[in-house]
C-alpha positions in Angstrom: 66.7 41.2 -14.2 66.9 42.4 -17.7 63.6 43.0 -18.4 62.4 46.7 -19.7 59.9 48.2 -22.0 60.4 51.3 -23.8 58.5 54.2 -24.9 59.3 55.8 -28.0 57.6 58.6 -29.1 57.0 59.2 -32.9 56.8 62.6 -34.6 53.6 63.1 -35.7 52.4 64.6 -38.8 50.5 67.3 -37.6 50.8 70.1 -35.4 51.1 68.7 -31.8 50.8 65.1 -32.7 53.1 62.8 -31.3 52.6 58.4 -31.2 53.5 56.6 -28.4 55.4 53.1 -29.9 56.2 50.2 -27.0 58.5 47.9 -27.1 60.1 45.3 -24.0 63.7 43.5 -24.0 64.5 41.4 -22.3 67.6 38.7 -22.1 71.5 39.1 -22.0 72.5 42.2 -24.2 75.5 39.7 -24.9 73.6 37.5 -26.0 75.2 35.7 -29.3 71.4 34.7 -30.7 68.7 37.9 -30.8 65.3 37.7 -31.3 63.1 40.3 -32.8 59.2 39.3 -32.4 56.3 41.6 -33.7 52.6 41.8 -33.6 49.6 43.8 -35.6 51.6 45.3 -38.1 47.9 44.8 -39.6 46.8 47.0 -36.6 43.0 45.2 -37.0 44.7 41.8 -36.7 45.0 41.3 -32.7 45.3 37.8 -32.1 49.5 37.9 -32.3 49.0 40.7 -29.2 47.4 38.3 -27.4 49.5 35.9 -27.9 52.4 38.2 -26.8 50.4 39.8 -24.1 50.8 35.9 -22.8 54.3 35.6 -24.0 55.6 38.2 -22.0 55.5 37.2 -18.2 57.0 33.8 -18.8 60.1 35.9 -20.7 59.8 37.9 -17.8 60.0 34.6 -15.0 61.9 33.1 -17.1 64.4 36.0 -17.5 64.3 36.2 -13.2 65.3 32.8 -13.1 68.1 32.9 -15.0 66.9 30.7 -18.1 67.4 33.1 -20.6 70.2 32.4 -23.5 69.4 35.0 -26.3 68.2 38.4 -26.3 64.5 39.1 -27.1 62.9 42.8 -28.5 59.1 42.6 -28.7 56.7 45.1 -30.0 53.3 43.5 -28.8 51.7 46.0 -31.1 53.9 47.7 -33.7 51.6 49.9 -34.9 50.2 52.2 -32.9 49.8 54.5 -36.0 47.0 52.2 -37.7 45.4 51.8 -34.2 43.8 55.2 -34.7 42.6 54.8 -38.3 38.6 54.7 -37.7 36.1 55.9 -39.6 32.7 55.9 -38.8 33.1 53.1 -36.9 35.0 51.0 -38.6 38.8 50.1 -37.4 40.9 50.4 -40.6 43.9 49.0 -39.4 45.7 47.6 -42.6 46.4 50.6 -44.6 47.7 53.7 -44.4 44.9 56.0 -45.0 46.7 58.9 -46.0 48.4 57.2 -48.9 45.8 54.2 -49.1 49.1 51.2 -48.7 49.3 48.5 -47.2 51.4 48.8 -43.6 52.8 45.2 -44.6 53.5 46.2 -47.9 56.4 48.4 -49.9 58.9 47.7 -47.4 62.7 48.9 -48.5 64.8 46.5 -51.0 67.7 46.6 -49.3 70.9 45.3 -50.9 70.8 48.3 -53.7 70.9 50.5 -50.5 74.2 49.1 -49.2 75.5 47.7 -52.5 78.3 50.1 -52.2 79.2 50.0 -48.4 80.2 46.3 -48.9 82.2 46.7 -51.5 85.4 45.4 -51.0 85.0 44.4 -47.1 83.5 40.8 -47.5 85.7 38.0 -46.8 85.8 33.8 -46.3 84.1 34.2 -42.9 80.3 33.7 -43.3 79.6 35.1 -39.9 82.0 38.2 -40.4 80.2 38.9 -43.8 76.5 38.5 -42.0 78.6 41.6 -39.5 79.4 43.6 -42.4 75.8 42.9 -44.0 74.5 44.3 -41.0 76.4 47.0 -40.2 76.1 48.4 -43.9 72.4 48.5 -43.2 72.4 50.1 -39.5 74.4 52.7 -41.2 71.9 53.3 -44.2 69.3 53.3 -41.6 70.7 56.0 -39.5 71.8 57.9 -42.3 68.0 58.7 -43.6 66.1 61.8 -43.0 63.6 61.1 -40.7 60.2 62.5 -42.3 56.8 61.1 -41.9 55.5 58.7 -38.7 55.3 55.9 -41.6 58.8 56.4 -42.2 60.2 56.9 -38.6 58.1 53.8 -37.5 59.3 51.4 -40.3 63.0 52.3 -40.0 62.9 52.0 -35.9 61.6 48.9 -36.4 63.8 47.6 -39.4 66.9 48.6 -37.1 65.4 45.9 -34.3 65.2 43.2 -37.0 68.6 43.5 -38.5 70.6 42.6 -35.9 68.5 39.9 -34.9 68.9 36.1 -35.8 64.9 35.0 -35.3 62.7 37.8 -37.0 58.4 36.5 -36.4 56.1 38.8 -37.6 52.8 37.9 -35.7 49.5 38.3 -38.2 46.3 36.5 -38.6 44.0 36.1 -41.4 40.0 37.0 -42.0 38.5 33.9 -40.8 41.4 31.2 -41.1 43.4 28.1 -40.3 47.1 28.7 -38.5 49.6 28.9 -40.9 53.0 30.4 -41.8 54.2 32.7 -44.7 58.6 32.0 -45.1 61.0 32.2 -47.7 62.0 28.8 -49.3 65.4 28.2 -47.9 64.7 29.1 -44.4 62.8 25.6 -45.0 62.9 22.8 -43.5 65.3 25.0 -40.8 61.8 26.8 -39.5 60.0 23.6 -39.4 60.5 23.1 -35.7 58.5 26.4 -35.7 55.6 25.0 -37.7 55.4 22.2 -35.4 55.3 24.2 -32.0 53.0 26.4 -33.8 50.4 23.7 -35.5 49.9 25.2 -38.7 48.0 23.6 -41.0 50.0 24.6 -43.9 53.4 26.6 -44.6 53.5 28.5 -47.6 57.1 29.7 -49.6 58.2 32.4 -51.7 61.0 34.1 -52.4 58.9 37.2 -53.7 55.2 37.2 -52.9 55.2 40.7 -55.0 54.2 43.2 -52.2 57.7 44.1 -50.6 56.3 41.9 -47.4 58.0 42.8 -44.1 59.3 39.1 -43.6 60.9 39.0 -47.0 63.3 41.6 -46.6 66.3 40.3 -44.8 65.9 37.0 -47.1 66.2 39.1 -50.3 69.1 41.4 -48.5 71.0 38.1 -48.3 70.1 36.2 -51.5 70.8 39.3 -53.4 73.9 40.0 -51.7 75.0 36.4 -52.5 74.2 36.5 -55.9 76.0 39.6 -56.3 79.4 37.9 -54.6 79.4 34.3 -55.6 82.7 33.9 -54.4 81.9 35.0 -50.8 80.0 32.8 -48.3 77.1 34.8 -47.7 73.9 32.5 -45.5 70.5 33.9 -45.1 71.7 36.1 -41.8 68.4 36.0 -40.2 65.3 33.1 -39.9 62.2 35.1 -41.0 58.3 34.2 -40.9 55.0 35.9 -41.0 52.9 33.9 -38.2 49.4 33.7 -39.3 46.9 33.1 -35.6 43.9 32.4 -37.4 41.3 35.1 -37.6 40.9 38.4 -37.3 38.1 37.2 -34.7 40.2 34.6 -32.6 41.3 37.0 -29.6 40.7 35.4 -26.6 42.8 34.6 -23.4 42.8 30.7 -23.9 43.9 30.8 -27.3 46.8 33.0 -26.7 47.9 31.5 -23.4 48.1 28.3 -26.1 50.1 30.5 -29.0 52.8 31.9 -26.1 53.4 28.4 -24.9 53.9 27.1 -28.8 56.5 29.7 -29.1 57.8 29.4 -25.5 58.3 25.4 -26.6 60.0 26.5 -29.5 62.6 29.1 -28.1 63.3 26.6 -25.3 63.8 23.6 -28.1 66.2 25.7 -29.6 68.3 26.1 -26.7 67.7 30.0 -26.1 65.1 29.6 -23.0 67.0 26.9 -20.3 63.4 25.8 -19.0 63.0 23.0 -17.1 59.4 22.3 -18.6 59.1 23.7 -22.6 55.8 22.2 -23.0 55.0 18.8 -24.6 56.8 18.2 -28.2 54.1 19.3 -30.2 53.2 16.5 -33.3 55.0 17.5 -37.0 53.3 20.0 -39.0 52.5 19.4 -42.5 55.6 19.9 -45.1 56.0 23.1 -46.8 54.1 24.3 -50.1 55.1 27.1 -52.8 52.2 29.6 -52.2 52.1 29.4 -55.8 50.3 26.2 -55.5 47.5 28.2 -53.0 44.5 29.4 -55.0 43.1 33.0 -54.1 39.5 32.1 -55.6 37.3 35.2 -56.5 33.9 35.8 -57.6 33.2 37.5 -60.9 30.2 39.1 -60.0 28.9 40.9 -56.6 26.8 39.3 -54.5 25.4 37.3 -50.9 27.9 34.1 -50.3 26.2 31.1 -48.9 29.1 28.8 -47.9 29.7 25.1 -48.7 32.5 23.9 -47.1 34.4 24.7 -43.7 38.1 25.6 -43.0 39.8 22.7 -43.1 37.9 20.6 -45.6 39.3 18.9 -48.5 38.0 20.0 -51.9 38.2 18.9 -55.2 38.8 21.0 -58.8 35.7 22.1 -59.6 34.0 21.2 -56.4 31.6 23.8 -55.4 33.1 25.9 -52.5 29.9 28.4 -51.9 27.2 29.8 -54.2 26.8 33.0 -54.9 23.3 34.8 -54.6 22.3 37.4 -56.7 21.7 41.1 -55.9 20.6 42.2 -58.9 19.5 41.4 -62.5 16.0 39.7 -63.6 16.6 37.0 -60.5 18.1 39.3 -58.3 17.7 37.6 -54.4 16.5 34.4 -56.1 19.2 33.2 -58.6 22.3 31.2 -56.8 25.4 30.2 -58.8 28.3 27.8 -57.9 31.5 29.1 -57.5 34.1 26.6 -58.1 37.8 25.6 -56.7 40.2 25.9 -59.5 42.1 23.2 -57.9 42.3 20.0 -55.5 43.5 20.7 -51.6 41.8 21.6 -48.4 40.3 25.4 -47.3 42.4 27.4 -45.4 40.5 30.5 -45.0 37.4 32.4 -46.1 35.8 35.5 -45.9 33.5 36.6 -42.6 31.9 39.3 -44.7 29.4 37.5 -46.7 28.6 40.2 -48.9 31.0 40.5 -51.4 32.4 42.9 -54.5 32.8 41.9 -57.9 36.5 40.8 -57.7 36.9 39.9 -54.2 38.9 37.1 -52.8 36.5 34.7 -50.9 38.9 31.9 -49.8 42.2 29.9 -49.8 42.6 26.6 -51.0 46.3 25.0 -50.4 47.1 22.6 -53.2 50.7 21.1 -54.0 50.5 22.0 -57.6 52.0 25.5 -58.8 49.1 26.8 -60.6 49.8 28.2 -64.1 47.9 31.6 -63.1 50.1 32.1 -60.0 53.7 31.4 -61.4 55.5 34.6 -61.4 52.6 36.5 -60.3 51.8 38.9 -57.7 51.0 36.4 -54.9 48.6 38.5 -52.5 45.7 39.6 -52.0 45.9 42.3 -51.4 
């Protein structure tokens, strides 16, 4: 048997602090496919550990029987460091809160990093240049000064997802449909995914703004391309950011359902040999720029009372909830509409129903780009 987990322990940041980060592998270490999977990067967002939590034993039987054709590293929860962020009661798992960011934001551009170090060495073999590619960036990565857990975490876990082929990065929304975040070209190649998964929608983009973790081997690639047009450089490694719903949807039954979706999957592509991968699961909806997704927001603070349900179809203009007043000559009396800026369906919405002048209260998917989202930062944040 193959299968291990590993401890690795972190520096911490202050005096006698160390973090504990787990990882298993399992699978042929000669494997010619390797598979990097992650969950709660967002360490409030639990429903991808769940999922994995599930995962794992039938890697592990599936490894004992023999079934196994590609390599698999899984950190069921990659961030240990966000799983202590509390205060006063509150879990505060999606940001750094020593530097206020975003875990899933800022990570490393990478192609200016080993612009150099390929110089010269590519050649007419697409798979030797994807090597060199690689390579290039192990070395970078080994050549930094480890300083801050931040740091030693992100570049222990970048190292895992460069030499792998199938990187999923396991998330979930507030209160939210399934759904998948790629890069356009890995489309329709990742459809199979979508379908195994049963996402209601799969949103593209080839920069959402934020430095996401999932869009950093794409833009190593596409940038290295660019750079040597005369050079056969593919997108080296499939990348997604799995959205499981909400941030509320932890439960056994619904992971034991989101391990077998991507059990099915690695088994339809050939790298699990099981004699039962589940039932072919029915075709996802096509893929949509997330350009075309509106982030509606109120203008004003106040209590939402909703008017449609995940999943619904709305029209522009339609109201999606109204917004009662907190304060002013009608405060707790006075309700206003707040409107969809465009026709699709809801694919998420808020849980908190008291909301900030500003804030993002839901998701509608459309299939028009919107002229307010072209070329703009795409997130939330």
């Amino acid at each position: 048997m193959t299968f291990q987990l590993h401890r690795t322990v972190l520096a911490g940041d202050t005096p006698g602090a160390a973090i504990d980060l787990y990882c298993y592998t399992v699978g042929p270490a000669d494997a010619s496919t390797r598979v990097h999977l992650q969950a709660a990067l967002h360490a409030d967002e639990q429903p991808g550990t769940m999922a994995l939590h599930h995962l794992l034993p039938r890697l592990r039987d599936a490894d004992a029987a023999g079934q196994l054709r590609a390599h698999f590293t899984i950190f069921p929860s990659v961030n240990p460091l966000g799983l202590a962020n509390f205060s006063l009661r509150h879990h505060i798992g999606r940001y750094d809160i020593e530097t206020g960011v975003n875990y899933n934001r800022r990570w490393p551009d990478l192609y200016p990093r080993i612009a150099d170090a390929i110089a010269g060495k590519l050649s007419a073999d697409p798979a030797a240049n994807i090597a060199t590619i690689r390579a290039a960036v192990i070395a970078w990565i080994d050549s930094q000064r480890l300083a801050t857990a931040i740091q030693q975490l992100r570049l222990l876990v970048l190292k895992s997802a460069v030499a792998a082929d199938i990187v999923l990065d396991l998330h979930c929304d507030d209160d939210s449909l399934k759904h998948i975040f790629t890069s356009p070209e890995l489309m329709p190649g990742l459809q199979d995914l979508a379908d195994w998964m049963g996402v209601a929608a799969t949103l593209t983009a080839e920069d959402s703004g934020g430095g996401s973790f999932d869009e950093v081997l794409p833009t190593l690639y596409r940038k290295a391309r660019l750079a040597h047009p005369d050079h056969p450089i593919p997108i080296g490694a499939e990348t997604a950011t799995l959205e499981y719903r909400g941030r509320a949807d932890s439960f056994d039954a619904i992971g034991q359902d989101d391990a077998a979706g991507l059990f099915g999957f690695f088994a339809s592509r050939g790298l699990i040999a099981a004699a039962d991968p589940g039932q072919r699961p029915s075709p996802a909806p096509a893929p949509t720029p997330f350009e075309a997704t509106e982030v509606l927001r109120v203008d004003a603070p106040g209590l939402l009372a909703y008017r449609v349900e995940l999943g619904d179809r709305v029209r522009k203009g339609q109201s999606i909830a109204d917004l009662i007043a907190m304060d002013g000559p009608d405060a707790f009396i006075a309700r206003r509409p707040i409107l969809a800026g465009t026709d699709g369906f809801v694919l998420s919405r808020v849980s908190g129903k008291y909301v900030v002048r500003g804030a993002s209260i839901a998701k509608i998917v459309g299939t028009e780009v919107l002229p307010a989202r072209a070329g703009a930062y795409l997130l939330e944040d």
